[in-house]
C-alpha angles and dihedrals in degrees: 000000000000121000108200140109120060127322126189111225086231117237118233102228126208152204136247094252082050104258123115124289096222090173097056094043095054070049097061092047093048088062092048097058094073086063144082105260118126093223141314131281099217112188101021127140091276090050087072087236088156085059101048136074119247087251087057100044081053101049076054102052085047090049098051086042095052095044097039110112117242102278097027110130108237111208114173119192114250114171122136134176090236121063085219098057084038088057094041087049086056097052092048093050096050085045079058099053105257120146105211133020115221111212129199121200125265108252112157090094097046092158097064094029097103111154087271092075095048091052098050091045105053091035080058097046091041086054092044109043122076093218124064107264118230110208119234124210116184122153099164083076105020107037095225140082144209105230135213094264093050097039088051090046092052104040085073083073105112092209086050104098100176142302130261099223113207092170096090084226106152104177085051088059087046098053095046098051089050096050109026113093102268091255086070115096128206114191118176127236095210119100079201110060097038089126105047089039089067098032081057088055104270110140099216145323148244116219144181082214094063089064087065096027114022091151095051094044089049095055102062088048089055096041091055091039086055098051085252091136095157090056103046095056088048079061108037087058089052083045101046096043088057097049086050091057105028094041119014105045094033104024127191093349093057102045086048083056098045089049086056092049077055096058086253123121106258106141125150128347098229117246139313087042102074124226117248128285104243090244088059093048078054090049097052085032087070099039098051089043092062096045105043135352119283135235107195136024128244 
């Protein structure tokens, strides 16, 4: 099984009484199978997974799983704060048909978290899960990071297939890919740093930016992958002015945005998570229209 090549971070749509929109989101995948893109992250952080019940975040995973073309990698987020609902995610996830369990750190109890712990607790969950495990480290969210020594430790693992960096440490990626056996693989979480993270030796990303913009997000992928360096620069800086604009500064409400400008569902991030200011849907309005066609209006 080889992970490599681009992944969207897939959106959770909803209606308009709040719940999920099951049939918009089988929708969305529906259209993205007629991309590039090497398979679907259902359950990460852009997925809203903190925000959803553990019924919901099923009816998702089955979703994805039923819609997903034939050779589309399927990864379901699986992290847990405890080691034991991590284990029993994986399992269902593998029950499901997925073939690899993505797995955030714990990070409610900081204080007691040392590398120690990381290490014990994904040992215990790689050991444990019938699917390979791909590590997650996102302390933009977290707080916390795996760092180089941990990430080198684990990736002996033979059921740790690779880590999905958010950090935007490059010299991280760089490090990992140099040291971790070859069957390791690093992809990057940041839409942008795509290119220097394989040019550091990641073998792909997954990104919340390649729910608004897949095809941009492949091309650069298959420019690198292609020996076009030039071009995939030329497209990394489209691409990582628009993340800028579209998810960092504006988060979920403004990919979701972005993925209706797009002709996708987006629609509104539940609560707490609050919809776009009309000068920020402008904002991404102008934007989009000057990188791909639109299918709405602001």
């Amino acid at each position: 099984m080889e992970i490599a090549g681009i992944f969207p971070a897939l959106t959770t749509p909803y209606r308009e009484d709040g719940s999920v929109a099951i049939e918009r989101f089988m929708e969305n995948v529906e259209r993205y199978n007629k991309t590039g893109l090497s398979g679907y992250v259902v359950l990460g952080s852009t997925g809203e997974s903190v925000l959803l019940s553990s019924v919901e975040g099923e009816s998702l995973l089955v979703a994805a799983k039923e819609k997903a073309a034939p050779g589309k990698l399927l990864i379901a987020g699986a992290g847990a704060e405890s080691t034991a609902e991590t284990i029993a995610r994986c399992k269902r996830a593998a029950n499901l048909g997925y073939d690899v369990a993505l797995v955030k750190t714990p990070y409610y109890y900081k204080p007691a978290y040392k590398s120690e712990v990381y290490l014990r607790h994904y040992r215990s969950v790689a050991d444990a899960s019938p699917i390979p495990v791909l590590l997650y480290s996102v302390p933009i969210f977290t707080g916390v990071a795996l760092d180089t020594p941990e990430i080198l430790a684990l990736a002996q693992h033979p059921n740790i297939a690779g880590i999905k960096d958010s950090s935007g440490v490059i010299q991280r990626v760089a490090e990992v890919a140099a040291k971790a056996p070859q069957s390791f693989r690093v992809l990057t979480g940041g839409a942008g740093v795509v290119y220097p993270a394989l040019a550091a030796g990641a073998r792909g990303a997954i990104l919340a930016l390649a729910s608004a913009l897949p095809e941009r997000c492949v091309e650069i992928y298959e420019s690198w992958k292609a020996g076009h360096h030039a071009d995939a620069l030329a497209q990394q800086q489209q691409v990582a002015n628009a993340s800028k604009t579209i998810a960092s500064e504006n988060g979920i409400a403004g990919l979701k945005y972005a993925m209706d400008l797009r002709g996708y569902y987006g629609g509104l991030p539940r609560l707490p998570l609050l919809p776009l200011a009309e000068e920020k849907k402008q904002q991404i309005h102008k934007l989009m229209t000057a990188l791909e066609p639109v299918a709405a209006t602001a």
